[in-house]
C-alpha positions as CSV (number, residue, x, y, z in Angstrom):
1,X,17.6,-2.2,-40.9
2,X,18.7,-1.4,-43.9
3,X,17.3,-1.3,-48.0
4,X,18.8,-4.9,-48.4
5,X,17.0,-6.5,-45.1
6,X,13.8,-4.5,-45.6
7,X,11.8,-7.3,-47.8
8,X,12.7,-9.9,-45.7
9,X,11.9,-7.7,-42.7
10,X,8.9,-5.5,-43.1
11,X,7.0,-6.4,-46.1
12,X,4.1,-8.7,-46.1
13,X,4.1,-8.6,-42.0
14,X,0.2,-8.0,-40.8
15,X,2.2,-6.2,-37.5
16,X,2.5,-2.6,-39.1
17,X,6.1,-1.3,-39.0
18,X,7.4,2.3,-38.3
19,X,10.0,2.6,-40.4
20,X,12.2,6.1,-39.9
21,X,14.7,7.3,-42.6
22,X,17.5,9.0,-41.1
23,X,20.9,10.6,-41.3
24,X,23.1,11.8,-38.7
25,X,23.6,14.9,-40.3
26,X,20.1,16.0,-40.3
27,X,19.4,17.9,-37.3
28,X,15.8,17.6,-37.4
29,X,16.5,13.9,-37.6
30,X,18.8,13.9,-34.1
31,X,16.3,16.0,-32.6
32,X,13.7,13.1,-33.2
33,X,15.4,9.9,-32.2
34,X,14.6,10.4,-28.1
35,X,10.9,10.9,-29.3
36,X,11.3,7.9,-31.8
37,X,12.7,5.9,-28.8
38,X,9.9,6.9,-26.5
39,X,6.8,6.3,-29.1
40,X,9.0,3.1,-29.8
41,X,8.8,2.0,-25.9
42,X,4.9,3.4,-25.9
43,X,3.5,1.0,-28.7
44,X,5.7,-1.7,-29.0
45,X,2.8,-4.1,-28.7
46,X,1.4,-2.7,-32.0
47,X,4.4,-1.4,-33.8
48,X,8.0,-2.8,-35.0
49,X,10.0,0.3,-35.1
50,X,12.9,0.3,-37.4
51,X,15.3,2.7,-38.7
52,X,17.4,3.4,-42.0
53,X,20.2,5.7,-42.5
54,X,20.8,7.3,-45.5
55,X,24.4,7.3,-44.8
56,X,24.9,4.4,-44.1
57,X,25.2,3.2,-47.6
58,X,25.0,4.6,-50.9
59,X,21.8,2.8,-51.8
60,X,19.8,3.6,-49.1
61,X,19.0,7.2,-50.2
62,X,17.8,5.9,-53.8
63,X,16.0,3.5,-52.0
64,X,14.2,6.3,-50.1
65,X,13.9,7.9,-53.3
66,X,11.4,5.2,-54.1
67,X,8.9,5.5,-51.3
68,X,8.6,9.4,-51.5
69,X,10.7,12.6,-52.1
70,X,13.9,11.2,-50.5
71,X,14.2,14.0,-47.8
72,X,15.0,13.0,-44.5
73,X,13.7,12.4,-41.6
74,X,10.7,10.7,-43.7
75,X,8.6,8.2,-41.3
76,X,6.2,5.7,-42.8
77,X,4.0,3.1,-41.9
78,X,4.2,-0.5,-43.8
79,X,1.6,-3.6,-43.4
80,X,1.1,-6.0,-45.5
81,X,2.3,-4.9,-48.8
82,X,1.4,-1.2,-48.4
83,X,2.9,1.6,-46.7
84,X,1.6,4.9,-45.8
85,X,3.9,7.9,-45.6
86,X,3.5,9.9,-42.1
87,X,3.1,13.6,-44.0
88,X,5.6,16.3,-42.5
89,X,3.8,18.4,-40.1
90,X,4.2,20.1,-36.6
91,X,8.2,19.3,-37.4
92,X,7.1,15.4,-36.6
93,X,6.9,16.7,-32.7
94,X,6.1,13.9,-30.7
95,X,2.2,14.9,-30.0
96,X,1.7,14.7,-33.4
97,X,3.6,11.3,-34.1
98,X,1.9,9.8,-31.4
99,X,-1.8,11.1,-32.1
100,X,-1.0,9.8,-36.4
101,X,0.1,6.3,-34.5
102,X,-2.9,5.9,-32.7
103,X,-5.6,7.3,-35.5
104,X,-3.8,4.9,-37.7
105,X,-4.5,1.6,-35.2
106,X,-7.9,3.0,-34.8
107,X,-8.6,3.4,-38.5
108,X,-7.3,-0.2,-39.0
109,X,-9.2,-1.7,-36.4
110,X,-6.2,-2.7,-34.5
111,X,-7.6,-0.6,-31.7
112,X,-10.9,0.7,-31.0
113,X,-11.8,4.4,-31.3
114,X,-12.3,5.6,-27.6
């Protein structure tokens, strides 16, 4: 994915998307792509994962910029025509990303509350 496919891509799609923002430099961000990859695997029924990397092109980062305070990694969750930003906590371990995933399907009534 990157800022110039995004539109056609994620917005206005009732299937939320996980969008990561990334760059290879970031170590927190290489630490995260295995756990990315497994959530990825774990709720692919209810999530189109996608990632950007800031490198990758010069706009990217400004786009970033745009959606929050441009560090990286920044996660967020778009449907529809909003997005939510997944805040930075517990270093994004996978416990926590997986546990904001699944209160966010609950608290959209994609999934019921168990």
């Amino acid at each position: 994915l990157t800022h110039k496919t995004f539109e056609q891509t994620v917005k206005g799609k009732e299937k939320p998307c996980v969008v990561n923002f990334k760059s290879d430099d970031c170590h927190h961000c290489i630490r995260l792509e295995p756990e990315i990859n497994t959530l990825n695997k774990e709720y692919e029924s209810f999530y189109n994962f996608y990632r950007i990397d800031v490198d990758s092109e010069p706009e990217a980062q400004e786009f970033l910029d745009t959606f929050g305070d441009g560090g990286v990694p920044s996660i967020f969750i778009y449907r529809g025509d909003g997005f939510t930003e997944i805040p930075w906590e517990d270093d994004y371990s996978y416990e926590y990303l997986k546990a904001y995933l699944k209160k966010y399907l609950e608290n959209h009534e994609i999934i019921s509350q168990d």
